[in-house]
C-alpha positions in Angstrom: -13.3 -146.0 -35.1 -14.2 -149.2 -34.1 -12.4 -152.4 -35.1 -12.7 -156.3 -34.6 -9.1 -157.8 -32.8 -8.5 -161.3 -31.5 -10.1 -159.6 -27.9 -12.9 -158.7 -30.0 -14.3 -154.7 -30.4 -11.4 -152.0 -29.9 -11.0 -148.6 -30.1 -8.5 -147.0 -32.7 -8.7 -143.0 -32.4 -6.2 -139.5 -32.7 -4.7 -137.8 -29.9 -7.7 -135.9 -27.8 -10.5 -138.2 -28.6 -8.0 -141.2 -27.7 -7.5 -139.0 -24.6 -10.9 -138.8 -23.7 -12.0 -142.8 -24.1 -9.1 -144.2 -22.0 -10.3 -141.2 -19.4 -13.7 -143.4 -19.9 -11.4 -147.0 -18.4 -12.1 -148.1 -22.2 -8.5 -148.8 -24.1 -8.2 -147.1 -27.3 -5.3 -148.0 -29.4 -3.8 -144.7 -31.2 -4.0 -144.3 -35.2 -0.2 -144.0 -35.5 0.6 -147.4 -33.5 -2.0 -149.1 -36.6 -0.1 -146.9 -39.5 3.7 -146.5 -38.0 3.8 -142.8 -38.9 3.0 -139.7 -36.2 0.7 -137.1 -36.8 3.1 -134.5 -39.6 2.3 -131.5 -41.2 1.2 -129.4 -37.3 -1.7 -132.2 -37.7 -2.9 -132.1 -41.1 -2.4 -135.6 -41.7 -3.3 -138.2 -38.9 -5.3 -140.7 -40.9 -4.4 -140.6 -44.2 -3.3 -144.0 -44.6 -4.0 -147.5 -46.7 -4.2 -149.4 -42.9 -7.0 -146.8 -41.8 -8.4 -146.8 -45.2 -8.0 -150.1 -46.5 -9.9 -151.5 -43.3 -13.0 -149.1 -44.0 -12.9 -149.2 -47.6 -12.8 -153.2 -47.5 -15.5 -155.3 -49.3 -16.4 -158.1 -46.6 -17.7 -160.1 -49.9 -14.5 -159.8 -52.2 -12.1 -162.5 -51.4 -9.4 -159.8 -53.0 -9.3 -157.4 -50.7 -9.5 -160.0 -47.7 -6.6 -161.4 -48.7 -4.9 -157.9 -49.4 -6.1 -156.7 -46.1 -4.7 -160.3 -44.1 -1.3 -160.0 -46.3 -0.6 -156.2 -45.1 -2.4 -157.0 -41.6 -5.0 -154.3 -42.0 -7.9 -154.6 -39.3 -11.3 -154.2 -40.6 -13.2 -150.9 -39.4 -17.1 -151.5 -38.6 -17.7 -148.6 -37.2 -16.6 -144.5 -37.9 -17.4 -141.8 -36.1 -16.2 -138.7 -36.9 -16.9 -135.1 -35.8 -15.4 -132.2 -38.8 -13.4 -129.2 -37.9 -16.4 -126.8 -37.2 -15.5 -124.4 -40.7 -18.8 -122.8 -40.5 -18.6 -121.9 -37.0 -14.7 -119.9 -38.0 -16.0 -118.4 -40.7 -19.0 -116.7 -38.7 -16.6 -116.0 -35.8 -14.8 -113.3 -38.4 -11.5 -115.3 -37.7 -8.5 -114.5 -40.0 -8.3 -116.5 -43.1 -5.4 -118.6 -42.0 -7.2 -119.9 -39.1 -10.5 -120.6 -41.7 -8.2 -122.5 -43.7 -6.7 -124.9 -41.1 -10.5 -125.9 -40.4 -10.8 -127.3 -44.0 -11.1 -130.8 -42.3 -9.2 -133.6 -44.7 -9.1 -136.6 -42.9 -12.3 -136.1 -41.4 -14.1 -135.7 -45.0 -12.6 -138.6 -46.1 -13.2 -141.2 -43.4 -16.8 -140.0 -44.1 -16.5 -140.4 -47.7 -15.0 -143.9 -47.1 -17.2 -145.4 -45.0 -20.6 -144.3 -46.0 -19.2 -145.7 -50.0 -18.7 -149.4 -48.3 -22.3 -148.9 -45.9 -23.0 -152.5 -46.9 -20.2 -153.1 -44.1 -19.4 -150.2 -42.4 -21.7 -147.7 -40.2 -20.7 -144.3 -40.4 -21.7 -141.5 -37.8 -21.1 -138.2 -39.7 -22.3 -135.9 -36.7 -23.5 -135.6 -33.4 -26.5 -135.5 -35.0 -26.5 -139.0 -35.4 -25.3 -140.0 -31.9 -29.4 -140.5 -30.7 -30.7 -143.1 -33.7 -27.2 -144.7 -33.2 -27.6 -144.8 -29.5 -31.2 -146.5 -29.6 -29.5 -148.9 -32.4 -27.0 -150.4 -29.6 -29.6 -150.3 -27.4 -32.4 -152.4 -29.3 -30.0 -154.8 -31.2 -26.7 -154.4 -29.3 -23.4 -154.6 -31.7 -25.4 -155.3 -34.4 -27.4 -152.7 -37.8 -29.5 -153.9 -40.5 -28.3 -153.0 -44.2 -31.1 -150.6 -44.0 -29.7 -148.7 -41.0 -26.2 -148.4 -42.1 -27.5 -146.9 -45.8 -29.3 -144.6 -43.5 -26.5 -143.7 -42.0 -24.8 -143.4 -45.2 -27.3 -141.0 -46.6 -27.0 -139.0 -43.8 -23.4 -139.0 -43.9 -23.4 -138.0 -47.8 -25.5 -134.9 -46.3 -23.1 -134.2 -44.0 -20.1 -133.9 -46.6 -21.8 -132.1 -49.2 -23.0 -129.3 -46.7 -19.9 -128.8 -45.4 -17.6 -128.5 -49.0 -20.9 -126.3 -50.0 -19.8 -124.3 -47.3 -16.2 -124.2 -48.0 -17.1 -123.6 -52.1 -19.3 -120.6 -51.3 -16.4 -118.8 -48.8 -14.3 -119.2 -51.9 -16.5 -117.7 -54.3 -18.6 -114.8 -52.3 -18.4 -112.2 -55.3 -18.6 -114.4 -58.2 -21.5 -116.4 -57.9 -20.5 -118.7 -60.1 -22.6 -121.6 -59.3 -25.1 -121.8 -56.6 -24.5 -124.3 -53.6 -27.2 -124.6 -51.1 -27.6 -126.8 -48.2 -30.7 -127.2 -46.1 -31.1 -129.6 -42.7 -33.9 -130.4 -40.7 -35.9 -131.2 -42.9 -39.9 -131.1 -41.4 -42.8 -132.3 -44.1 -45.6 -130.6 -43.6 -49.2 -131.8 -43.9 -49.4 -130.4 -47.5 -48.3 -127.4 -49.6 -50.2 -124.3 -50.7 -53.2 -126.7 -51.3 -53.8 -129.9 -50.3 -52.8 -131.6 -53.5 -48.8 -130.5 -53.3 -46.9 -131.7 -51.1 -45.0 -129.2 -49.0 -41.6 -129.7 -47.1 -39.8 -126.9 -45.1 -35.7 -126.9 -44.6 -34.6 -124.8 -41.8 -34.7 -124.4 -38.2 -38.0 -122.5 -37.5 -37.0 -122.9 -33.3 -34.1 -120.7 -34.0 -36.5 -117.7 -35.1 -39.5 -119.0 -33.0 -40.9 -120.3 -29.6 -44.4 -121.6 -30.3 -45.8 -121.6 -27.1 -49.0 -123.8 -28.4 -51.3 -124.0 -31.6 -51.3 -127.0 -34.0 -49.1 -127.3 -36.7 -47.6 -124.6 -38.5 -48.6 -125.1 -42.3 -47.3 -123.9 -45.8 -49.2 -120.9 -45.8 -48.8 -119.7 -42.1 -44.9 -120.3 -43.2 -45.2 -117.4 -46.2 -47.2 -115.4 -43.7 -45.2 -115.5 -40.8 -42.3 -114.7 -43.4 -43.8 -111.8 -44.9 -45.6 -110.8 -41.1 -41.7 -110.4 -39.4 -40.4 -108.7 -42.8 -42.7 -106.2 -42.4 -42.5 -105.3 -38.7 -38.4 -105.2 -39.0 -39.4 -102.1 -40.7 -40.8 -100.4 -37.6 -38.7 -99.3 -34.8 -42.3 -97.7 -33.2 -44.7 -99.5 -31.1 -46.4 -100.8 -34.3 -49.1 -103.6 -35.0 -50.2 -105.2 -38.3 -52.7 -107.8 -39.3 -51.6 -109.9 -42.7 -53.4 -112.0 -45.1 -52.2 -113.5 -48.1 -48.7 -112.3 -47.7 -50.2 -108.7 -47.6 -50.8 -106.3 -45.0 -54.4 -105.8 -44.6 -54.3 -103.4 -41.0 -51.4 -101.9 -39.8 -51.1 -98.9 -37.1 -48.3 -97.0 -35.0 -49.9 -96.1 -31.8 -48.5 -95.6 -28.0 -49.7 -98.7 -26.5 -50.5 -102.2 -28.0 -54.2 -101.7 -27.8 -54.5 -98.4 -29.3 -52.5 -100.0 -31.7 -54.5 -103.4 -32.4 -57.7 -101.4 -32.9 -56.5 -98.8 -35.1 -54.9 -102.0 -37.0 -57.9 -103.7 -37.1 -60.1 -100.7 -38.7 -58.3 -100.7 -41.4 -59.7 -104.3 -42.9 -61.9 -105.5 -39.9 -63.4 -108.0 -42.7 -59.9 -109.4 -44.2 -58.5 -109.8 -40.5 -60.3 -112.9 -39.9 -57.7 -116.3 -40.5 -55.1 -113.6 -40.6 -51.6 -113.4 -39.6 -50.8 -110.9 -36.7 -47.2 -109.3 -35.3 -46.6 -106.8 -33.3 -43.0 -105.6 -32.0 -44.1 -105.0 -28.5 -45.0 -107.4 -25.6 -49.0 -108.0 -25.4 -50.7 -107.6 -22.4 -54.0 -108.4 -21.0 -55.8 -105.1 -22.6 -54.8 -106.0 -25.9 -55.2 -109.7 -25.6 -59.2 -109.3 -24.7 -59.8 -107.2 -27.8 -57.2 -109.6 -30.1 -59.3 -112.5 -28.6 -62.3 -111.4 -29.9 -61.7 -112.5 -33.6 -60.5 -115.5 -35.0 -56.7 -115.7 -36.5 -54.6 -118.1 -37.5 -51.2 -116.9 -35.8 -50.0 -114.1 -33.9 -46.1 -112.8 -33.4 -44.4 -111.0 -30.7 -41.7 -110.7 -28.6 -43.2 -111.0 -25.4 -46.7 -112.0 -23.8 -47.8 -111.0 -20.0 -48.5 -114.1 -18.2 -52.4 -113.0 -18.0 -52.3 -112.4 -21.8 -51.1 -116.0 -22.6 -54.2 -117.0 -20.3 -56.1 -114.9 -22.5 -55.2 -116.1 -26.1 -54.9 -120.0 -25.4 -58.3 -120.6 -24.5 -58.5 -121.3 -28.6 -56.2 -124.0 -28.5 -55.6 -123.8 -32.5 -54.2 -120.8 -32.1 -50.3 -120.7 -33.0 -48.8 -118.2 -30.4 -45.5 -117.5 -31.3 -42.5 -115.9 -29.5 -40.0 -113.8 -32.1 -36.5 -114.4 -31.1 -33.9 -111.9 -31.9 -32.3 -113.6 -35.0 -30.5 -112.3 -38.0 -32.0 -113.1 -41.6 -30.5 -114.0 -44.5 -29.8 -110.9 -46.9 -30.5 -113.2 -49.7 -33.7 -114.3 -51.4 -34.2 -117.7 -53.6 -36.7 -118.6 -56.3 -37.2 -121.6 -58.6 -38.1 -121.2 -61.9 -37.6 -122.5 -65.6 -35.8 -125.3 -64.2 -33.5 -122.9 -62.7 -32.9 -120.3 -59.7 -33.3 -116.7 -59.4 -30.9 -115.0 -56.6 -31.7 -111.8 -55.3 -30.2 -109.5 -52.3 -33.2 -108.7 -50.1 -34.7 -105.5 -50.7 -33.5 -103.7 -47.3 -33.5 -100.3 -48.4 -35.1 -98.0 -46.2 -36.0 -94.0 -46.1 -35.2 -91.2 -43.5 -37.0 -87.8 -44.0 -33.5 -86.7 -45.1 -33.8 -89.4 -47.9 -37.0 -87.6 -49.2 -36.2 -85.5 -51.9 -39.5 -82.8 -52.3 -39.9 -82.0 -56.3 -43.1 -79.7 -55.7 -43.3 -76.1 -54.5 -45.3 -77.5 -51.4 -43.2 -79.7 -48.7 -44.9 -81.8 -46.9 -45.7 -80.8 -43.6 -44.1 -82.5 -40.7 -47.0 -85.0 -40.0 -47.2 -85.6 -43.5 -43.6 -86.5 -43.8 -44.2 -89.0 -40.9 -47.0 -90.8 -43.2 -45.0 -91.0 -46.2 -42.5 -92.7 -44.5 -44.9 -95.0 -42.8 -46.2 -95.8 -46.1 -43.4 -96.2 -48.8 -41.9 -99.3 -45.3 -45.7 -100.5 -46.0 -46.0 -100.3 -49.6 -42.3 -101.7 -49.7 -43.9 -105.3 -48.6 -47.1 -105.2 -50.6 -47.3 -106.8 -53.7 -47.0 -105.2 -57.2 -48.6 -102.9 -58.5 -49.1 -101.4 -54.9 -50.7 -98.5 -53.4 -51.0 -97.3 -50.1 -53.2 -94.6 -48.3 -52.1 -94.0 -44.9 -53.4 -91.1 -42.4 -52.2 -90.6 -39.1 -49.5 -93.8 -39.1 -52.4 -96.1 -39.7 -53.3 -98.0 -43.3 -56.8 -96.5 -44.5 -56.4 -98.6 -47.6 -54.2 -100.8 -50.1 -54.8 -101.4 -53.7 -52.8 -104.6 -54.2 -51.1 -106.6 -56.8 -53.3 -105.2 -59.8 -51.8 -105.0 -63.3 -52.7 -101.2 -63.2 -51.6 -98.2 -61.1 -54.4 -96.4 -61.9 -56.6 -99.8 -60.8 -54.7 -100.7 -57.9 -55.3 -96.7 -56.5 -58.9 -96.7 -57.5 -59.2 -100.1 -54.9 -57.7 -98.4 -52.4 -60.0 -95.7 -52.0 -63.0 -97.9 -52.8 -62.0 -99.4 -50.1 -61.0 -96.7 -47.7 -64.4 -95.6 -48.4 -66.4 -99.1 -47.5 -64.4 -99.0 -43.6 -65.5 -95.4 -43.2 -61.9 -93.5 -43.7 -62.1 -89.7 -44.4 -58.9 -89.7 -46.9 -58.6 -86.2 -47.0 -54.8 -85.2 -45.7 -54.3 -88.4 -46.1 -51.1 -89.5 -47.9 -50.0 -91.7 -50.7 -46.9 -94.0 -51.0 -46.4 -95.7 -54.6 -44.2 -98.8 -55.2 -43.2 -97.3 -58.6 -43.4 -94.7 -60.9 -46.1 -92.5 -62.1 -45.3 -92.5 -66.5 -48.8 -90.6 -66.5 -50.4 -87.9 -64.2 -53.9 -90.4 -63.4 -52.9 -91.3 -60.2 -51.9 -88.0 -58.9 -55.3 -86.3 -60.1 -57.3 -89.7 -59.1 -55.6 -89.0 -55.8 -56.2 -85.1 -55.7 -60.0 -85.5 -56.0 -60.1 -88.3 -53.3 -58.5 -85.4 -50.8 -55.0 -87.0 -51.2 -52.1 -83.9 -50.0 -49.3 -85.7 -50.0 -47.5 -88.3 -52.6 -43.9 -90.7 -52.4 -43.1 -92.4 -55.3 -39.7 -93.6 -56.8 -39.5 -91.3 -59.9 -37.7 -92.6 -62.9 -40.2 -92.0 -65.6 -39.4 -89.6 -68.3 -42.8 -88.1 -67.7 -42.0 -87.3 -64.3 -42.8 -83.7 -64.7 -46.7 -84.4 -65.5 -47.0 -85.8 -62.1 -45.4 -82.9 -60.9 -46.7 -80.5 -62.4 -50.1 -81.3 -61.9 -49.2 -81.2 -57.8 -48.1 -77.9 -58.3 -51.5 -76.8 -60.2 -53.4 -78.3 -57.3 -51.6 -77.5 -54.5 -50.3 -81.0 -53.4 -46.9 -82.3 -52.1 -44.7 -84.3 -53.6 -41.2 -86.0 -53.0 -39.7 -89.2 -54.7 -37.0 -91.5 -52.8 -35.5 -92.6 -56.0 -35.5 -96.3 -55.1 -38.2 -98.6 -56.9 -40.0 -101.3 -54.6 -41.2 -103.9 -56.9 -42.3 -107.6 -55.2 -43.7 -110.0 -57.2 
């Protein structure tokens, strides 16, 4: 804190930060020589105190509290900078809950509270984060602010307090969500929303997740892609590539190399892929990046590039090239609506073969088993109603968010048929239920063998039954993958 004396600006600070200014040659007066009492409690209360308090709290304008502040010789307080027990940081380190506690800053929360209240006289520096525009302050105008700059300051510091009690309230109440505090920094507005009549503003830190090694701005849209693009791949622990539009996978393939891979992805939509989103869990090299470079997209996702790759991909200098970093997700999905929030855990249920239960006399053979589980991660991130036709770990078709099973399987094979896929021993991968036995024998004729679906309907046995008839396999996971 900084304070005006008779020698003019001076230092009044606690024990290590006191330490580390008179290390600087500066003098810094100590918070219990100003308030008479020592630091109690193993340090819980330093600067709890009207001669701290009343000198930030002070209205310069209100004759009253001058003359309060003269008759109890309180020093006015101009400047506070202050720098909270790091409770989030505890937390995450799985420390015990005694140590969590002790990093519930008081005194800290208060000064901040204080200061940024009485902004018409005080400046109050809430973080580190603040240290630069403060910095070029001093430099520019010296010992001086604007009201503007310290109601900045305020504003920033009101963000600072309310993040960090957000983050103490929600330690307290993890299983009873009984209200919903979130807090969201670094803040970036973006050049517009979905369309170019909303406005669109994204809270987060993207360089956490992301190097962008070149490409213009990241918009709305390539946000929701890029989202749904590294949801998708998580899924895939094989060399895998997919090509996304819309939120939706439009080509996705499982291959041995990331060429084989990018082609067989490709095939699958060749007319979608253009403007499209792609990812890929392997590093690209130069094969892969001459045949990627022959269409246009909007974005493309890995963890790696070969140097002559890169040289490759940025002769479009548009293109957004982004390096994945190895970052854990939230587990926790938000949406507004009615004036109100939905709150959802992530859908991060996955299958093993194990996890396939077979309901038909025919089991799927072993190739077959390997498709249904490459479908059901696919059809898992496509929107509802969903179907997916996959042969061979590749996507021969989706029918996607259609208000009818039977409609959303009858696109799929239109389209399988319109890129030139053979569908027979192909498999099938619903994101619900069957209620009626349409799909199955829709399926059937189109030279479908295999089918995962959820189960759950009380009409399961038609679907079944009908496999039996006509020689098909069936098994159900018994976990529904609804996204709307």
């Amino acid at each position: 804190m900084l304070f005006r004396s008779a020698e003019g600006v001076s230092f009044l600070s606690t024990g290590g930060t006191q330490e580390f200014i008179e290390s600087l040659g500066l003098p810094c007066k100590a918070v219990e020589d100003l308030t008479g009492y020592p630091s109690i409690l193993g340090g819980r209360v330093k600067t709890l105190h009207p001669k701290v308090f009343g000198g930030i709290l002070c209205r310069r304008e209100n004759e009253g509290d001058i003359q309060q502040i003269e008759q109890y010789e309180i020093p006015e307080i101009d400047l506070v900078i202050v720098d909270l027990y790091p409770f989030e940081q505890t937390v995450a380190s799985g420390a015990e809950e005694a140590a969590i506690i002790e990093k519930i800053d008081i005194g800290g929360i208060s000064l901040i509270r204080g200061a940024a209240k009485n902004f018409k006289d005080v400046v109050i520096v809430a973080s580190k984060g603040q240290y630069q525009p403060l910095l070029e302050i001093l430099n520019e105008k010296g010992a001086e602010t604007s009201l503007d700059d310290r109601k900045w300051f305020a504003k920033e510091a009101f963000g600072v307090s309310s993040a960090y009690d957000s983050a103490i309230f929600n330690y307290f109440d993890t299983e009873e969500n009984s209200a919903l505090r979130i807090t969201a920094n670094d803040a970036k507005v973006l050049r517009y929303g979905e369309n170019p009549h909303q406005k669109g503003v994204f809270y987060g830190k993207f360089e956490e997740m992301f190097d962008q090694l070149q490409g213009k701005e990241i918009s709305y849209n390539n946000l929701l892609d890029i989202d749904a693009a590294v949801a998708l791949i998580s899924e895939f622990e094989e060399l895998t590539f997919a090509v996304l539009k819309h939120n939706n996978a439009c080509g996705i393939a499982s291959r041995p190399t990331v060429l084989e891979a990018w082609n067989a992805a490709l095939a699958g939509d060749p007319v979608s892929a253009f403007g499209g989103i792609l990812v890929t869990n392997a590093k690209v090299d130069k094969a892969a990046a001459e045949e990627i470079n022959k269409i246009f997209f909007e974005v493309i996702i890995a963890p790696a590039y070969d140097e002559d790759a890169l040289e490759v991909l940025k002769q479009k200098k548009n293109r957004i090239i982004l390096i994945q970093k190895p970052v854990e997700t939230s587990k926790v999905q938000f949406r507004s609506l009615l004036n109100g929030v939905l709150v959802q855990d992530k859908d991060l249920s996955t299958h093993a073969a194990e996890d396939l239960k077979v309901v038909t006399t025919k089991a799927p053979s072993t190739t077959e088993v390997e498709d249904l589980l490459f479908a059901n991660k696919l059809v898992k991130h496509t929107k509802s109603n969903a179907i997916i036709l996959a042969k061979n770990k590749q996507l021969c078709a989706s029918g996607v968010g259609q208000t009818s099973r039977v409609d959303a399987l009858k696109q799929a094979i239109e389209k399988a048929g319109v890129f030139g896929f053979d569908l027979h021993g192909a498999v099938m991968a619903s994101d619900a239920f069957f209620p009626f036995p349409d799909c199955v024998e829709i399926a059937d004729n189109a030279g479908i063998t295999a089918v995962v679906q959820p189960g759950g309907s009380i009409k399961d046995n038609l679907s079944v039954e009908y496999c039996d008839e006509h020689g098909l396999a069936m098994v159900m996971t018994g976990v529904r993958h609804f996204k709307h």
